[in-house]
VEXDREN-2710 file (C-alpha; in Angstrom, 1 decimal):
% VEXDREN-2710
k/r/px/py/pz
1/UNK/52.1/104.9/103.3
2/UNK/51.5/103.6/106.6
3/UNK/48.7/100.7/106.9
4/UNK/48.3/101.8/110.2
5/UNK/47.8/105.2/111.6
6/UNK/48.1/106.8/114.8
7/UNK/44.5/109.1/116.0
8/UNK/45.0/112.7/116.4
9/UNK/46.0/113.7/119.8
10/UNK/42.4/114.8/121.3
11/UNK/41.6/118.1/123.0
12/UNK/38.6/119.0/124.6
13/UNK/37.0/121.9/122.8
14/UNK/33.3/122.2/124.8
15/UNK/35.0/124.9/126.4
16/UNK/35.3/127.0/123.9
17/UNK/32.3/128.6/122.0
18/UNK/30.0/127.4/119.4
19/UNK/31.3/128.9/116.2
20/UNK/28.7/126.8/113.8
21/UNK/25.4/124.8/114.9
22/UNK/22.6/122.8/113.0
23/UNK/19.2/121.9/114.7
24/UNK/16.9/119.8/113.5
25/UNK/17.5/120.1/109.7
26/UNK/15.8/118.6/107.0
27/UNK/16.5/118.2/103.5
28/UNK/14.3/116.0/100.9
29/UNK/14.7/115.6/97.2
30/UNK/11.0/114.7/96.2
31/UNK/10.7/111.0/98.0
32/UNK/14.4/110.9/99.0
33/UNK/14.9/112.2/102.5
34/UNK/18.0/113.0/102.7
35/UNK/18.5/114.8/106.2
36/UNK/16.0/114.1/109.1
37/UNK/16.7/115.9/111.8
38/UNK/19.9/116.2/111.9
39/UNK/22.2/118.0/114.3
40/UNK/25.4/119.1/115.1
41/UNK/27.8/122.1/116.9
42/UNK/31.3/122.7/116.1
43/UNK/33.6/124.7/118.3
44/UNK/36.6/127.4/117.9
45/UNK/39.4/125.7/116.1
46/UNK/37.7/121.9/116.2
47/UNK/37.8/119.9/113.4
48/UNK/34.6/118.0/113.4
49/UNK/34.5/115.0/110.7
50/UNK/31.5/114.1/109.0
51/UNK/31.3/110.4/108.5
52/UNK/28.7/108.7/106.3
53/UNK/28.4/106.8/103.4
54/UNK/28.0/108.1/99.6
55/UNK/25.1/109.3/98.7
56/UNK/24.2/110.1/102.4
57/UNK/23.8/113.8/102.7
58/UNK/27.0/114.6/103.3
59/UNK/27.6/117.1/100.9
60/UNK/24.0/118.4/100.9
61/UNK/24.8/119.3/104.4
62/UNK/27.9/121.9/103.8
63/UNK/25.8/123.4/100.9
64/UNK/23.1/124.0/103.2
65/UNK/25.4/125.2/105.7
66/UNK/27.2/128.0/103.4
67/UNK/23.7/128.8/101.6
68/UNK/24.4/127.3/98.7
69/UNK/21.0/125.0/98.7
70/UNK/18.1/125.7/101.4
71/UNK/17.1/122.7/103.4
72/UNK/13.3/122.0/104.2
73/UNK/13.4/123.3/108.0
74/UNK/15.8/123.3/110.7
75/UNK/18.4/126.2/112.1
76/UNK/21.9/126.6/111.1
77/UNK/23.5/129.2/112.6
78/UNK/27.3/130.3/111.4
79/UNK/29.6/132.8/113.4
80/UNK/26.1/133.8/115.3
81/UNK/23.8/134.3/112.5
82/UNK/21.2/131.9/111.1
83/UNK/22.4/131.5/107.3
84/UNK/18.5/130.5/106.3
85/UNK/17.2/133.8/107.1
86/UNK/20.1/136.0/105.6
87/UNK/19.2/138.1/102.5
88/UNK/21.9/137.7/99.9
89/UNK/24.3/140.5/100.9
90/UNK/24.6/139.1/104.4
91/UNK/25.0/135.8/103.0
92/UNK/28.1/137.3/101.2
93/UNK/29.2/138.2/104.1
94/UNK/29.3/135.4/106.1
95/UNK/31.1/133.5/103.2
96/UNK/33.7/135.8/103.6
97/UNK/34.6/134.4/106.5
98/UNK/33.7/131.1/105.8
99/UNK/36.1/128.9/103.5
100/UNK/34.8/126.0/101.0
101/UNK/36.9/123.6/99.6
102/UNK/34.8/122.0/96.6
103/UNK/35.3/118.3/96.2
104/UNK/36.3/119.0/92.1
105/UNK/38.7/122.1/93.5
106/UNK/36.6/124.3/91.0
107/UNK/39.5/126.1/89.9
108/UNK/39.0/128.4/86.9
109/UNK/41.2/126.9/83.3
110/UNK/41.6/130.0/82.4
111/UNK/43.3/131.5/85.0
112/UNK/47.2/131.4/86.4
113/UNK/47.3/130.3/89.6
114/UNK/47.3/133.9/90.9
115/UNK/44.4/134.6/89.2
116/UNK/42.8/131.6/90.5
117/UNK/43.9/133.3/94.2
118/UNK/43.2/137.0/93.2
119/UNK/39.5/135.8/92.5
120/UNK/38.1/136.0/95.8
121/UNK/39.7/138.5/96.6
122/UNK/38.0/141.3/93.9
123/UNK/34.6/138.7/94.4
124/UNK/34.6/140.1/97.4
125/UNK/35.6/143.7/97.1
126/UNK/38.5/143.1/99.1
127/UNK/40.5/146.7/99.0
128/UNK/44.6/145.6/98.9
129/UNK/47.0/147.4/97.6
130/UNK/48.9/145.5/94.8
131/UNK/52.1/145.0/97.4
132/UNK/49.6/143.5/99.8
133/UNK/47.9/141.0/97.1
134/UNK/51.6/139.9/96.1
135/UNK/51.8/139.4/99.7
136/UNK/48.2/137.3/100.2
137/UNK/49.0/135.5/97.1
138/UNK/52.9/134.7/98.6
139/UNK/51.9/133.7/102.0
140/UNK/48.9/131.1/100.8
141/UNK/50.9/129.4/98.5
142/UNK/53.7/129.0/100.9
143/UNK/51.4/127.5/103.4
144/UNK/50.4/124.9/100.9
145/UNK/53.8/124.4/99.6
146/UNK/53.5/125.8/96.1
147/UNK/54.7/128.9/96.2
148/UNK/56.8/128.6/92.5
149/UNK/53.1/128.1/91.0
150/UNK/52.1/131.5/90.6
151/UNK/52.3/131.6/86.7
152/UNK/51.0/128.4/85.9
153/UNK/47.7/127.1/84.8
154/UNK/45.4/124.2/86.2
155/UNK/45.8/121.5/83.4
156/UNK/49.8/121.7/83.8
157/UNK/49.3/121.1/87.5
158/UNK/48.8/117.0/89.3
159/UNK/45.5/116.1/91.3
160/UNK/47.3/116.6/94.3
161/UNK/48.8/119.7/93.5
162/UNK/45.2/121.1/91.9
163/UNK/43.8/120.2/95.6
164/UNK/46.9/122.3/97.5
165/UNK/45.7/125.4/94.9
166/UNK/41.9/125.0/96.0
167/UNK/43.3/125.3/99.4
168/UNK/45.4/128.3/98.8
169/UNK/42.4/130.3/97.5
170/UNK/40.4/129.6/100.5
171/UNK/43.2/130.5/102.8
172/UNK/43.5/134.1/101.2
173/UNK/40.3/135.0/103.0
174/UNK/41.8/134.2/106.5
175/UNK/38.4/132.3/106.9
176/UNK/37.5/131.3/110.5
177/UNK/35.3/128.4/109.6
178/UNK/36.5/125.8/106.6
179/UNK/34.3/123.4/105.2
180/UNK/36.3/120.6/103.2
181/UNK/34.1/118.2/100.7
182/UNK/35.7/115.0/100.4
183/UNK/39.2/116.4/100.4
184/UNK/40.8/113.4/99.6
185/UNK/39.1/112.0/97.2
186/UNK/40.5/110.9/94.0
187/UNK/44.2/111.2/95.1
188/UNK/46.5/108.4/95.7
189/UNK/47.3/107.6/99.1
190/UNK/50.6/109.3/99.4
191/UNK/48.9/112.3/98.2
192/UNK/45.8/112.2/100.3
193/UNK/48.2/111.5/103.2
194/UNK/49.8/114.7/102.6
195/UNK/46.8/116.7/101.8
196/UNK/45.5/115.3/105.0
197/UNK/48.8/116.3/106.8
198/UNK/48.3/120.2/105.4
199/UNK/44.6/120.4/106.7
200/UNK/46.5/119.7/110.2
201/UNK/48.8/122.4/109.6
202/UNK/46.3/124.7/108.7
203/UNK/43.9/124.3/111.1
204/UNK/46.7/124.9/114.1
205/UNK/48.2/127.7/112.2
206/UNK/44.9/129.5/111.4
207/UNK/42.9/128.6/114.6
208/UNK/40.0/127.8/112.1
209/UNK/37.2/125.5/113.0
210/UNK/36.4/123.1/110.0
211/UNK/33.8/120.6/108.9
212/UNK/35.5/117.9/106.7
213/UNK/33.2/115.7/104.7
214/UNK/34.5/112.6/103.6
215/UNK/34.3/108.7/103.9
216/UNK/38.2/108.4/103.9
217/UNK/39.4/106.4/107.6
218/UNK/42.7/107.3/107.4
219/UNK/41.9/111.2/106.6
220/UNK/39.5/110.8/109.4
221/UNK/42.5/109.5/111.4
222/UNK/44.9/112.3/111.0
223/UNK/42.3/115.5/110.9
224/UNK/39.2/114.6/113.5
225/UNK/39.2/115.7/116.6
226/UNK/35.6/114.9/116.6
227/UNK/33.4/112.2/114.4
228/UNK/30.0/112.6/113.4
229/UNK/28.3/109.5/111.9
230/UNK/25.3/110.7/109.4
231/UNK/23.2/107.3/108.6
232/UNK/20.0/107.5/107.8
233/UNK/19.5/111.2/107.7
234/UNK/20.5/112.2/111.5
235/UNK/23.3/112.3/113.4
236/UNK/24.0/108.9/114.5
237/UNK/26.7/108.8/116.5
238/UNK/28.9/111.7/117.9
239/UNK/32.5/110.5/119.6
240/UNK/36.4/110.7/118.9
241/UNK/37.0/107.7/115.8
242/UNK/39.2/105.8/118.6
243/UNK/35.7/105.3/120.4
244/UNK/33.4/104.8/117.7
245/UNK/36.2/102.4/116.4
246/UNK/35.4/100.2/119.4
247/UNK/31.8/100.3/118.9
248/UNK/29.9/96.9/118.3
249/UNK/26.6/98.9/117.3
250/UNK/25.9/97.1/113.8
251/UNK/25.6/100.4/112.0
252/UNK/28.7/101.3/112.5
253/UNK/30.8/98.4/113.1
254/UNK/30.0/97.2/109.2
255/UNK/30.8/100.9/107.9
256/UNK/34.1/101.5/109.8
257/UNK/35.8/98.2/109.7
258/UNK/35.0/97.7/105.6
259/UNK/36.4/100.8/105.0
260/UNK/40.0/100.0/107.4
261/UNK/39.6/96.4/104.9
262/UNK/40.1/98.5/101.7
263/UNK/42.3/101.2/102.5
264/UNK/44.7/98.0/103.6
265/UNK/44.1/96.1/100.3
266/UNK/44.5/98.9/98.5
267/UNK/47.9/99.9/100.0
268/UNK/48.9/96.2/99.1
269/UNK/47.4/96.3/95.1
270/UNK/49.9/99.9/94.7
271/UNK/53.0/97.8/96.1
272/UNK/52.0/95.6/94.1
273/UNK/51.7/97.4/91.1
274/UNK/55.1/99.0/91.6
275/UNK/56.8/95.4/91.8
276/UNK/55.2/94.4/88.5
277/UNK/55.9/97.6/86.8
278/UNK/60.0/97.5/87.9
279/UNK/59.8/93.8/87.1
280/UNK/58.4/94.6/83.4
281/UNK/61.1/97.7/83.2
282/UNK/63.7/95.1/84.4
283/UNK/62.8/92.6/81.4
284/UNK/63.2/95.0/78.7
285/UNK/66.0/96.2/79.8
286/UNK/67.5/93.0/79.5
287/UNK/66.2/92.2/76.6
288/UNK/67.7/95.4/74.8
289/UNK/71.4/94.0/76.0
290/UNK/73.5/91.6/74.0
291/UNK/74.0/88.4/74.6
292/UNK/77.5/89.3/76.0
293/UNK/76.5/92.2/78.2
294/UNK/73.3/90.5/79.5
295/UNK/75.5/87.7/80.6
296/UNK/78.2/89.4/82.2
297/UNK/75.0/91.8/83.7
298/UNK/73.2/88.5/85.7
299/UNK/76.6/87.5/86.9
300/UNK/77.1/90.7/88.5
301/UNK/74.1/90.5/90.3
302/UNK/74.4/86.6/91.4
303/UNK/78.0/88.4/92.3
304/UNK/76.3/91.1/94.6
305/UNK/73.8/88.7/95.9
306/UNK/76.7/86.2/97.2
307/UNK/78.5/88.5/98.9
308/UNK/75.2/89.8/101.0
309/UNK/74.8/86.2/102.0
END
């Protein structure tokens, strides 16, 4: 994986309407004031990062936002209706056409793959034919690369591939607006580049607007158009990541640079790893080989190494 990436090519999007805004929201959990005032709009088919810390309200923020937790006071309104005054049928609704991506995928053990897909699908009261859910279940998985998976289960698929699945379901919906919490988290960083890659993909095939929750640079690098920085409850800061990258404002100089400081290291630790693990391989394999073969083995190499000289 690259240790450095390119920023998304930027587009201006204030153009285009508001498809989800917060005002003034607050959130507390007993003493722990979690959002203060915070406020943001996102607009048709931007991607707007949210950038924080853990344990900074990220995630509290999207559950508010689909109606999964109620904050204290404030305004969210979603595809032009304000989500904290909805009864429960409108809320259903609105989800409908509102995608979530779950940080843990929450995909269901005891379901195939289809099943996992078909879900939302009868959840909703969706009314397909059985040719036209073959078809919904075809063209999601194609778009996330899986489309062999149908018949398997969760625990026989990888972390990356679990995430692509969680994907998939939300895409069946054709949702307008998809909120992504911490999609990259807990993959390696082959994986999370590619998972980051696919949220691209889908956002210019879909035209969706998305919120994407995370505190992953390099995600941020290949899916924001826009950054918002949540510290201490409120919307901090509100640029492209090439500008707030440049900033020399000591809350979020500390946060961005750390955070480029370990994605680096850890790129170096998994080549590393990879050298010590073939180097271990290497040494039992020599080590299985008589003393005749193993000879004749190291002077074919010193051989091969001569003539590259």
């Amino acid at each position: 994986m690259e240790e450095h990436l390119k920023y998304k090519v930027q587009h201006d999007f204030r153009s285009k309407p508001v498809v989800l805004s917060v005002k003034n929201l607050y959130k507390s959990f007993g003493s722990n004031h979690v959002l203060k005032n915070f406020s943001l709009d996102v607009h048709e088919n931007e991607c707007v990062v949210v950038l924080g810390k853990s344990g900074s309200g990220k995630s509290v923020l999207i559950k508010c936002i689909i109606g999964l937790m109620q904050p204290d006071k404030g305004n969210i309104e979603v595809l032009g209706q304000e989500v904290t005054t909805l009864n429960h049928d409108d809320l259903d609704k609105i989800r409908m056409r509102v995608g979530f991506l779950f940080q843990s995928n929450a995909l269901y053990d005891s379901m195939t793959v289809r099943e996992n897909l078909e879900f939302p699908l009868r959840r909703h009261g969706i009314d397909y034919s059985k040719s036209e859910v073959d078809a919904a279940v075809e063209e999601a998985l194609s778009n996330v690369g899986l489309p062999h998976t149908q018949q398997m289960f969760p625990s026989e698929l990888s972390g990356g591939m679990k995430k692509r699945i969680a994907l998939a379901r939300t895409l069946i919906m054709r949702p307008e607006i998809i909120l992504y919490d911490e999609p990259t988290t807990g993959l390696d960083p082959i994986t999370a580049r590619e998972i980051s890659d696919l949220m691209v993909e889908v956002q210019e095939k879909y035209r969706s607007a998305s919120i994407v929750i995370s505190h992953d640079v390099h995600c941020v690098k290949i899916v924001a158009d826009r950054v918002a920085m949540l510290i201490d409850g409120v919307n901090y800061a509100d640029d492209t990541l090439e500008n707030l990258m440049l900033s020399d404002d000591p809350k979020i100089k500390p946060f961005l640079f750390k955070n480029e400081i370990m994605d680096v290291q850890e790129n170096r630790n998994i080549r590393l790893g990879a050298m010590v693990l073939a180097g271990t391989v290497f040494y039992f394999f020599l080590c299985i080989l008589s003393e005749k073969t193993k000879a004749c083995f190291v002077q074919r190499l010193l051989y091969m190494r001569i003539l590259r000289m």
